[in-house]
C-alpha positions in Angstrom: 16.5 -129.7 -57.2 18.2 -130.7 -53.8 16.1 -129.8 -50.7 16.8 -126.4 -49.3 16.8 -126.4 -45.9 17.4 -122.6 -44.0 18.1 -122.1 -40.1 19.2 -119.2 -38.2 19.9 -117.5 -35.1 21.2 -121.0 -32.9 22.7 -118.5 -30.8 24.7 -121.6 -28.8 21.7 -123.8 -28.7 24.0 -127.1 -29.6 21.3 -129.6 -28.7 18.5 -127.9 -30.3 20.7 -127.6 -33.3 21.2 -131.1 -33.6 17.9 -132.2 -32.8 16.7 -130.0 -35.9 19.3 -131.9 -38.0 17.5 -135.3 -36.5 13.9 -134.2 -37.0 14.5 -132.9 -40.7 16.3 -136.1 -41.3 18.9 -133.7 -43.1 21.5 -135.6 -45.4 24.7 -133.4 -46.1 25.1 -135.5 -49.3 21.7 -134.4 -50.8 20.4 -131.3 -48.8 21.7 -127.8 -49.4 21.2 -126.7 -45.6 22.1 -123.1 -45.5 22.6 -121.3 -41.9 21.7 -117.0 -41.3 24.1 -116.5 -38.9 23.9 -115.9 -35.0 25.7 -118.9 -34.0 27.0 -117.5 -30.6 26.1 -116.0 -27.1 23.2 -116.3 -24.9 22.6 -119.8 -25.4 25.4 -122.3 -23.5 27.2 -124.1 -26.3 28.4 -121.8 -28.6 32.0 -123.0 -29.0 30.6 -126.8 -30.2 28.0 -124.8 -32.5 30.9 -122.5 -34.4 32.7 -126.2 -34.1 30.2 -127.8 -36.1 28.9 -125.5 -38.3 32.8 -124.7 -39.4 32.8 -128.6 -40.1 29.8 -128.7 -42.1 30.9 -125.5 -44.3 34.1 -127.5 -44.6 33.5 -130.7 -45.5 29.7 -130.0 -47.2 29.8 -127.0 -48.2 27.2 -125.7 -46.0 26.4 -121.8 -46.9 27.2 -120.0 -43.8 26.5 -116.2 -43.6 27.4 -114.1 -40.6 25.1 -112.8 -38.1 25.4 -109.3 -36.0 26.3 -111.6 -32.7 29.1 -113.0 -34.6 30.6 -109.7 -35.9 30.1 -108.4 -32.3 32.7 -111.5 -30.7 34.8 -110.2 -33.7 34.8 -106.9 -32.8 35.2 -107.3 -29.0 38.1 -110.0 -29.9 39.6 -107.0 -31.8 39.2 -104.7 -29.2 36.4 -102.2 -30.9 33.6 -102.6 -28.5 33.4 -104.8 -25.7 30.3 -102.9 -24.0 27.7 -104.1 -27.3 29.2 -107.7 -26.8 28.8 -107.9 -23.1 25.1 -106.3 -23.1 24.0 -108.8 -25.9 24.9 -112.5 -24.5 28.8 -112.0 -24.8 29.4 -113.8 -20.9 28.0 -117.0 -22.4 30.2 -117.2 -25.0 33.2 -116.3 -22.6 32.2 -119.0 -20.5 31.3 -121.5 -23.5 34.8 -121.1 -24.7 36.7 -120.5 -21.2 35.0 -122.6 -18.8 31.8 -121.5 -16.4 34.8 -121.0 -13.8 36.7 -118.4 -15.4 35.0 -115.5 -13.6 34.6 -117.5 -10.4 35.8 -114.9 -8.2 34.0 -111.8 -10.1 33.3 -110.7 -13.4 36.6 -107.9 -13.7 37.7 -106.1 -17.3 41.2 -107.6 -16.5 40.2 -111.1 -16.8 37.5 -110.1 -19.7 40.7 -109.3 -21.5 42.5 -112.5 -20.4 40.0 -114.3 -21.4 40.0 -113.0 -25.1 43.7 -113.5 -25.1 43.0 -117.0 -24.3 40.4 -117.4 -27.2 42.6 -116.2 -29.5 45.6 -118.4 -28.3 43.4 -121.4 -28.6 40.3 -120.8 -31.2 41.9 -118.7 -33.7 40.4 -120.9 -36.0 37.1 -120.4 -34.9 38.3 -116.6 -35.4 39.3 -116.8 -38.8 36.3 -118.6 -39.9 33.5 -116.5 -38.4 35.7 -113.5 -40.3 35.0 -115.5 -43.9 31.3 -115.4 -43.1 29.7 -114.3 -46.1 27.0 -111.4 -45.7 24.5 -113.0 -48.2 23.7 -115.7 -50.1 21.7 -115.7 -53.4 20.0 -118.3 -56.1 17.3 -118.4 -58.8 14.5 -117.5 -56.4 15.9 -116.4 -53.2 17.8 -113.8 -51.4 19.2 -115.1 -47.9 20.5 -112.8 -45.3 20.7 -112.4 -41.4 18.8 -109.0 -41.0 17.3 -108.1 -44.4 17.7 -105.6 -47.0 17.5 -101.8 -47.0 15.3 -100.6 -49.2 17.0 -97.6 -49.4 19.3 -98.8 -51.9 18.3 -99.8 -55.0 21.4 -101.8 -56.0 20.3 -104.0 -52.2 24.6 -105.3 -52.5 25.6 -101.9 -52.3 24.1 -101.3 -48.7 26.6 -100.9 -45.9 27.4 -104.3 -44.7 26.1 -103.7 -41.5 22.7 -103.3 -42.7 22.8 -107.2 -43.9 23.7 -107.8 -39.9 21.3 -105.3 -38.0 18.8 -103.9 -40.3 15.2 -104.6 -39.2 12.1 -101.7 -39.1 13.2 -100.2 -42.1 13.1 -103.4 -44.0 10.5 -105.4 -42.4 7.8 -101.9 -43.1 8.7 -101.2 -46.6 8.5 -103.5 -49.9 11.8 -104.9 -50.8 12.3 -103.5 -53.9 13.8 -107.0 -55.2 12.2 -109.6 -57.5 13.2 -112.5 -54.9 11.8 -113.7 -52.5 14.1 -112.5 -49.0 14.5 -115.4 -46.2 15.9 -113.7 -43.1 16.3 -114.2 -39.1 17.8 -111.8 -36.7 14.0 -110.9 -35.4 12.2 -112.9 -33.6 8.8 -114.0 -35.5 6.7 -113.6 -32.4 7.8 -109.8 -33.0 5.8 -109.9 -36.2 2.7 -112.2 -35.3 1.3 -114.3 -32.1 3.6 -117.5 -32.8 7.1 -118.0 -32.8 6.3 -119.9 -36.2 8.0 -118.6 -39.6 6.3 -115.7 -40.6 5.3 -115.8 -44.4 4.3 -112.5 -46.0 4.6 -111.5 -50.1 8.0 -110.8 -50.3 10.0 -111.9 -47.1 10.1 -114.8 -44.7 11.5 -114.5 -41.2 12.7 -117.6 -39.9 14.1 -116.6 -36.2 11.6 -118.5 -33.9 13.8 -117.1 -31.0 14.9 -120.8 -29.5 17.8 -118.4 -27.3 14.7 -116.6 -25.4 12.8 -120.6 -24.5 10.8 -120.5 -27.9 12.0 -122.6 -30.7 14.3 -123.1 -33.1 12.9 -123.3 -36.9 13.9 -124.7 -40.2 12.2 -123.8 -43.4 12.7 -126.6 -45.8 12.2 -125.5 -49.5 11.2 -128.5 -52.1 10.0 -128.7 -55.4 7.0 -131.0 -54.3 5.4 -129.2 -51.3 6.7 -125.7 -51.5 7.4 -124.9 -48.3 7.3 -127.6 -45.2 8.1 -126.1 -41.3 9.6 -128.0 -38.8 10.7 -126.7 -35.0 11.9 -128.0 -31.8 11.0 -126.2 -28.4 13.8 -124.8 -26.5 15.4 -126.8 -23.5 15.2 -124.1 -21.4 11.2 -123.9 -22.1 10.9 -127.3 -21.5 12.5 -127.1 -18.1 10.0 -124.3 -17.3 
């Protein structure tokens, strides 16, 4: 079996991305690295992550699913709702993708709207690809997903697709309800336990070590040898603490 290797939640943190890569020693040629989503706002480099993770689903084959963040740009892009965007980390993105000068004289909703213009003048690729993010991924032994599963449904890929992209008390207090295992990120593990580790319990692991917030970005690496194997690498804004 290749090694499975599962990240989510870069949230723009390019060199903590990369760095992860480095320290897994991942090879695209034998690894199946498979991403959650999240790949945009509040960290600084969000443009280069979409960049390379839409070269790595490209050209490896890379599973990438979508994360709420992502369908947020979308939606602001689109004009739905700029206000959910904004409060959650949106500005970085703008600024990732614009320049850290575009709002130089003032943050205004008439240059906001320029600025989207001028992503989707230049990025629409970007665009299109964070639209043909899938909303789950599924083998022999695992379910992977951004939020979770509601447990509501008892067929879980009948649920409402936001539910893959936001879901999060009612599936991390109730029993999934599914005979595989479900790897997830979207909440932070320190919300779950006192370490920003991967938090392991009987039917779900939660991978999000919350890297955007100065913790640490996690990969779980699945192998038929050891099981499971952690690896993590400390947020550059926590080390310039």
């Amino acid at each position: 079996m290749k090694r499975k290797l599962v990240i989510s939640d870069i949230h723009g943190c390019y060199e903590e991305f990369n760095e992860l890569l480095a320290l897994v020693k991942y090879n695209p040629s034998e690894d199946r690295l498979i991403l959650l989503g999240d790949y945009i706002d509040r960290g600084l480099k969000s443009k280069e992550v979409v960049e390379q993770v839409k070269a790595l689903h490209e050209e490896w084959g890379v599973i990438t699913l979508k994360g709420n963040h992502d369908q947020m740009f979308l939606d602001s892009l689109d004009n739905q709702d700029d206000s959910t965007f904004l409060y959650n980390g949106g500005l970085d993105t703008i600024n990732s993708y614009c320049g850290v000068n575009w709002f130089e004289d003032g943050f205004t909703m008439n240059r906001f709207q320029e600025a989207k213009q001028f992503i989707q003048k230049h990025y629409g690729h970007h665009i299109d690809f964070l639209k043909s993010l899938s909303y789950y991924h599924e083998d022999d032994e695992y379910i992977y997903v951004h939020a979770g599963l509601n447990p509501l449904y008892e067929n879980w890929k009948e649920q409402p697709k936001d539910n893959f992209l936001w879901t999060r008390d009612v599936f991390l207090n109730n029993p999934t309800l599914v005979d595989k295992t479900v790897i997830f990120g979207h909440t932070p593990t320190i919300n779950m336990q006192e370490t920003e580790d991967i938090w392991f319990t009987g039917d779900k692991i939660g991978i999000d070590g919350g890297c955007c917030f100065g913790l640490q970005l996690n990969c779980l690496e699945i192998n038929d040898e050891d099981g499971y194997k952690q690896y993590y690498v400390e947020s550059k804004n926590k080390r310039r603490k």
